[in-house]
N, CA and C of each residue as an Amber inpcrd file, in Angstrom:
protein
   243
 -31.8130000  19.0770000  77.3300000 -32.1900000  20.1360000  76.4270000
 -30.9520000  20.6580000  75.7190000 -31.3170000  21.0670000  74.5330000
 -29.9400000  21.8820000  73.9650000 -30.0850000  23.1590000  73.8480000
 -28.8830000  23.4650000  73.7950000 -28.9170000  24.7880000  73.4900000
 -28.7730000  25.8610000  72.2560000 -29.6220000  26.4400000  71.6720000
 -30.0720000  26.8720000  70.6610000 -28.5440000  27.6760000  70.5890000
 -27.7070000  27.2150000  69.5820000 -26.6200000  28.5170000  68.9800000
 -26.8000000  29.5460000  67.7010000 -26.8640000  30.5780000  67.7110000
 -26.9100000  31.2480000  67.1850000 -26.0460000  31.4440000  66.3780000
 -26.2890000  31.6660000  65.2440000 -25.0020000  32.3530000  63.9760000
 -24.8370000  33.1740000  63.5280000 -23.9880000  33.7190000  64.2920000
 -23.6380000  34.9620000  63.5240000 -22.8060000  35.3550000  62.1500000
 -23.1120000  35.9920000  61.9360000 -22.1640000  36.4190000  60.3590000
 -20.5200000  37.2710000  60.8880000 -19.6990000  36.9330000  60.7790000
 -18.1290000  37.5160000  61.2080000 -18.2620000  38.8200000  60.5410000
 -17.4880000  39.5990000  61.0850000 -17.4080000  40.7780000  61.0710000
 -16.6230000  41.5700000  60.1200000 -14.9200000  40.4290000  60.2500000
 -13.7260000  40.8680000  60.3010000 -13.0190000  42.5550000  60.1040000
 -13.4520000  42.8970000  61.4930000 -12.7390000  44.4160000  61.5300000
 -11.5100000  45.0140000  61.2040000 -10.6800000  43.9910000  60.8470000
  -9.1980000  44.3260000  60.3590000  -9.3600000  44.7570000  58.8640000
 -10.0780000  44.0110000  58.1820000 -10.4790000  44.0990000  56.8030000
 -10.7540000  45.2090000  56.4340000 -12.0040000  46.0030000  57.6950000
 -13.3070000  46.7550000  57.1900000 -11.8660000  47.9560000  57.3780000
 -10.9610000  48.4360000  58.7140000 -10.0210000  49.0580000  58.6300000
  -9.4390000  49.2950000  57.8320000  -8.8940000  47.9820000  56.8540000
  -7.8260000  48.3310000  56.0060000  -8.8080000  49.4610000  54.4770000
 -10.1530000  48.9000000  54.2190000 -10.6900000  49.4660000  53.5720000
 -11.2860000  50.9830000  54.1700000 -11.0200000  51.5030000  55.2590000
 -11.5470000  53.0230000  55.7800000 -10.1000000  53.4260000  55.7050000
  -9.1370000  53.4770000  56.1500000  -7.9270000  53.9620000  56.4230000
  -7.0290000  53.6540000  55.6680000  -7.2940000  52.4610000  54.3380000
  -5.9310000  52.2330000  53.6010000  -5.0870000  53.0350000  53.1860000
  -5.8490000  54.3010000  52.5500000  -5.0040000  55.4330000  51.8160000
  -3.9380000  55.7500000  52.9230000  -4.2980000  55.8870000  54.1060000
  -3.2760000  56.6650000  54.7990000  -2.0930000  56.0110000  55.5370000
  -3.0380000  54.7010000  55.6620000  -1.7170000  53.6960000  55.8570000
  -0.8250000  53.5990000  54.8160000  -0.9140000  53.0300000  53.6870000
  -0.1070000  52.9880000  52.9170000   0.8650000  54.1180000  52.7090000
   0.2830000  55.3920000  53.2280000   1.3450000  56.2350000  52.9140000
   2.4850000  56.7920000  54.1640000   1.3360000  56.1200000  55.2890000
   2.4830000  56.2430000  56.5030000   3.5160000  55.4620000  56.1690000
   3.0340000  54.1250000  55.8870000   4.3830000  53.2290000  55.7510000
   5.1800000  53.4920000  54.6830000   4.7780000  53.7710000  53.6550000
   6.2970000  53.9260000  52.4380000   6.5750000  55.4200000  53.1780000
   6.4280000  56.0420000  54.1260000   7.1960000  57.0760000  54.8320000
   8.2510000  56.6470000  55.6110000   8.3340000  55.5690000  56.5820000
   9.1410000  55.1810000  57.1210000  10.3110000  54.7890000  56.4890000
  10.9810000  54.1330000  55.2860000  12.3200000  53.8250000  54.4120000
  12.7280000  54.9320000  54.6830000  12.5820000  56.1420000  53.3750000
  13.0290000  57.3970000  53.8490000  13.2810000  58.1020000  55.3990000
  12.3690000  58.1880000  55.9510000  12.6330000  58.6500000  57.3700000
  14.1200000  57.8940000  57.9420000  14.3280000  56.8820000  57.7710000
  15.1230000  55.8620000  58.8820000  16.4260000  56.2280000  57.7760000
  16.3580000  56.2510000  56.4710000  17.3830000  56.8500000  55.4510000
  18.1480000  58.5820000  55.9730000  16.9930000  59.2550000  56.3800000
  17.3810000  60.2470000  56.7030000  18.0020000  59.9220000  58.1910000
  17.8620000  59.6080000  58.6780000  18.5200000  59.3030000  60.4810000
  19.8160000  58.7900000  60.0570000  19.7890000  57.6040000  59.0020000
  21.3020000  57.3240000  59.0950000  22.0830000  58.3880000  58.5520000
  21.5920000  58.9480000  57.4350000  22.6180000  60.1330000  56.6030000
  22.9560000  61.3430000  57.7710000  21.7500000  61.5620000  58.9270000
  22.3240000  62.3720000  59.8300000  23.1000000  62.2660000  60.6210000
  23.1770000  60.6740000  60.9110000  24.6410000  60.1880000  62.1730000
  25.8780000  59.6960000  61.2300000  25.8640000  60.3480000  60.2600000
  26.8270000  59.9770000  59.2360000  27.1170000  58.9940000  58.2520000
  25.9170000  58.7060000  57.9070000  26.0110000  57.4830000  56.5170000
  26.0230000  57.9290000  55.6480000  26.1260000  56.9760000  54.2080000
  26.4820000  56.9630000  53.1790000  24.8960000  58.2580000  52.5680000
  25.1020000  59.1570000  51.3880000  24.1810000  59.1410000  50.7270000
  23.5120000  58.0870000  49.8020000  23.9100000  57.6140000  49.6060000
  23.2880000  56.0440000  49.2490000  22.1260000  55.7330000  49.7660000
  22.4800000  55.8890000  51.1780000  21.1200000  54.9670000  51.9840000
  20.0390000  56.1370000  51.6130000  19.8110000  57.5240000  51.3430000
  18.8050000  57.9740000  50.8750000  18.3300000  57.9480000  49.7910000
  19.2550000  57.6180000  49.0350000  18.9340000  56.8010000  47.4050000
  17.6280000  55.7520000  47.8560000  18.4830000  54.8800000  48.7270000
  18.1130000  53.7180000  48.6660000  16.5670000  53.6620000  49.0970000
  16.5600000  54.8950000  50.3910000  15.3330000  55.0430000  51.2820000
  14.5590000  55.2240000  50.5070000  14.6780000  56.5620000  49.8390000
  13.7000000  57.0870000  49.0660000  12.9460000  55.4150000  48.0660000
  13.5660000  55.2060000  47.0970000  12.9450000  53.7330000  46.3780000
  12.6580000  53.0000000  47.2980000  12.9340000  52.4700000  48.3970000
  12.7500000  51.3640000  48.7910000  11.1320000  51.7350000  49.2880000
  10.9280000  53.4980000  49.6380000   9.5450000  54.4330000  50.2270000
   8.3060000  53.8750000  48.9830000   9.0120000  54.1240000  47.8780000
   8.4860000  54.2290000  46.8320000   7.4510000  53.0610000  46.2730000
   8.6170000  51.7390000  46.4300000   8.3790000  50.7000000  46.0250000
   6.9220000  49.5980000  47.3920000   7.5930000  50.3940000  48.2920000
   6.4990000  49.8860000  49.3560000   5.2290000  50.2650000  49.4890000
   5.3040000  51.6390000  49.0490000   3.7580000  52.5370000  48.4740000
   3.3280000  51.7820000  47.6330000   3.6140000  51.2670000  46.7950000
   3.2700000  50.5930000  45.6300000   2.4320000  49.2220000  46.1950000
   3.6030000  48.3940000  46.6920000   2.9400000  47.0560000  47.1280000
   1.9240000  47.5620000  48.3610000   1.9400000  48.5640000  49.3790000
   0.7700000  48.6800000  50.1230000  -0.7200000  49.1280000  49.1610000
  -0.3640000  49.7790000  48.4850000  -1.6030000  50.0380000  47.3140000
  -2.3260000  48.8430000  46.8080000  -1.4670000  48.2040000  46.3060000
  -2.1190000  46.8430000  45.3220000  -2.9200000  46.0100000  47.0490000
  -2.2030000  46.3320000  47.9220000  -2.6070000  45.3840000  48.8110000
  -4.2640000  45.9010000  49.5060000  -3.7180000  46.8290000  49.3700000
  -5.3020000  47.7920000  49.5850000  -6.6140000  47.9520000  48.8590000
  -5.7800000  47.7160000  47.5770000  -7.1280000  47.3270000  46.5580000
  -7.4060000  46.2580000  46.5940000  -6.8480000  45.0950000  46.6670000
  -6.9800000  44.1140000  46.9130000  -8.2650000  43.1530000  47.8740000
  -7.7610000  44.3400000  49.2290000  -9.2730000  43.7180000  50.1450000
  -9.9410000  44.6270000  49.9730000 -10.3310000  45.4560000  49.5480000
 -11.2830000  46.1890000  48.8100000 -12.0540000  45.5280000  47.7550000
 -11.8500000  44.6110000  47.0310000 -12.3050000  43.8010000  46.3340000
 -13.1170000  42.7250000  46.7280000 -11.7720000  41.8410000  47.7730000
 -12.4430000  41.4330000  48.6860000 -13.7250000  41.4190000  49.4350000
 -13.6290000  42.3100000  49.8870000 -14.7450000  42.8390000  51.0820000
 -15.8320000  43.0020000  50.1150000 -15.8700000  44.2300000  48.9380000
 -17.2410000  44.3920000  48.0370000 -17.5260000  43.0040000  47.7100000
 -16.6060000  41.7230000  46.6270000 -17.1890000  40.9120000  46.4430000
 -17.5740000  39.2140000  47.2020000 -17.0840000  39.3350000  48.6150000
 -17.4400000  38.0240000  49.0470000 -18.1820000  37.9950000  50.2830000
 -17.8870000  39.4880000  50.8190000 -18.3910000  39.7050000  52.3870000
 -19.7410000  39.6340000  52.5800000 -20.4870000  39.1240000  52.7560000
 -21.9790000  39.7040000  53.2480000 -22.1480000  40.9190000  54.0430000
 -23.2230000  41.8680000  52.9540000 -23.2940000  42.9320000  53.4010000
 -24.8870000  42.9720000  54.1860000
């Protein structure tokens, strides 16, 4: 006899996450450059590196955004709902 397999439709919960929580991820993470900018300028680094933090915060907000819309797109146009 065989056994009848069932099919299920995938879920992918990482996806459905990135589309409930993206906004805030993205902004945790372009928080971190700056933050780690500020730690070095406090054990005595260059002001530079907060130059640097700050843009580098900036520029990562950016690419987490596009990346967020991205499976957002995703998900509305290929996922079975």
């Amino acid at each position: 006899m065989q056994a009848q397999i069932e099919q299920v439709a995938p879920t992918f919960p990482a996806l459905h996450f990135i589309v409930k929580h993206g906004n805030v991820l993205a902004l945790l993470l372009a928080l971190c450059p700056p933050c780690g900018s500020l730690l070095l300028l406090a054990t005595g680094g260059s002001p530079v590196f907060l130059v640097a933090g700050v843009l580098g915060g900036m520029f990562l907000y950016l690419i987490m955004r596009s990346y967020v819309d991205l499976v957002r797109v995703i998900v509305d146009m290929l996922l079975p709902k």
